[in-house]
C-alpha positions in Angstrom: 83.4 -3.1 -45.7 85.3 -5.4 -42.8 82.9 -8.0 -44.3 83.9 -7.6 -47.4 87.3 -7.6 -46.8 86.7 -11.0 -44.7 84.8 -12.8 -47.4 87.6 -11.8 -49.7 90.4 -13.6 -47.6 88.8 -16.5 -46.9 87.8 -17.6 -50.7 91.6 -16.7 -51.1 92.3 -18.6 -48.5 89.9 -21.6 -49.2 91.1 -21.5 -53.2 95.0 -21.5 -52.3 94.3 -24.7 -49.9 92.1 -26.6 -52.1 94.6 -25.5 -55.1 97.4 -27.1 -53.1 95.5 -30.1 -52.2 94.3 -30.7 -55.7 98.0 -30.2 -56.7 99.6 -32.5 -54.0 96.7 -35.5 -55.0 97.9 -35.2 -58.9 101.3 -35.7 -58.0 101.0 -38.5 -55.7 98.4 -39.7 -58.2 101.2 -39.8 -60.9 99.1 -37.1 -63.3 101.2 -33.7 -62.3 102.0 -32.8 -66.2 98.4 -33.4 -67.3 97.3 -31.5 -64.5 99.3 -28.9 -64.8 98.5 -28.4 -68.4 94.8 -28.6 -67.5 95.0 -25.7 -65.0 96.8 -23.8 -67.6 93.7 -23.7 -70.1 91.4 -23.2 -67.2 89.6 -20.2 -65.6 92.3 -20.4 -62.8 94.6 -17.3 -64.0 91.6 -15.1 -64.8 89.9 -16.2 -61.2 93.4 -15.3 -59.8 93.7 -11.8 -61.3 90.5 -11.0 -60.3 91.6 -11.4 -56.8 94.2 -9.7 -57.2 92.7 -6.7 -58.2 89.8 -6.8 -55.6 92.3 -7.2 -52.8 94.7 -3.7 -54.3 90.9 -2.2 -55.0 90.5 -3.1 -50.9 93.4 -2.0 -49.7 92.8 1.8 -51.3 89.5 1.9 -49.6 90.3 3.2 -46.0 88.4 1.3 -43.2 86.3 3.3 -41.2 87.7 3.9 -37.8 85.1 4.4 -34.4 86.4 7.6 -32.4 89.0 6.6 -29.5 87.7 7.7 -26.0 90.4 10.9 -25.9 88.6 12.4 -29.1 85.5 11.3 -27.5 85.3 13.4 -24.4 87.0 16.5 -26.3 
């Protein structure tokens, strides 16, 4: 499940930087409205909300915790 959880942060993670990069290089390329109306029509919001409801599906999922050495030797 940790692996799961890991793989989910970091293609969060990698999407939100390369969304802001792709964002910063249309507005210092002078094409912010048209890409901004392109990512509208795109498969960004659905990609998003599917995130989104993988990371609230993985935070009701308990993580499995190893014994502590007091519960160990009792």
């Amino acid at each position: 499940m940790e692996l799961i959880r890991l793989l989910v942060a970091a293609v969060t993670g990698v999407l939100v930087v390369g969304g802001y990069l792709a964002s910063l290089a249309a507005y210092f390329g002078g094409t912010a409205e048209n890409y901004s109306i392109q990512l509208d029509h795109s498969s960004v919001p659905m990609l998003a909300l599917g995130l989104l409801l993988a990371t609230v599906v993985l935070a009701f999922i308990p993580a499995k915790e190893e014994p502590s050495n007091d519960e160990v030797e009792s």
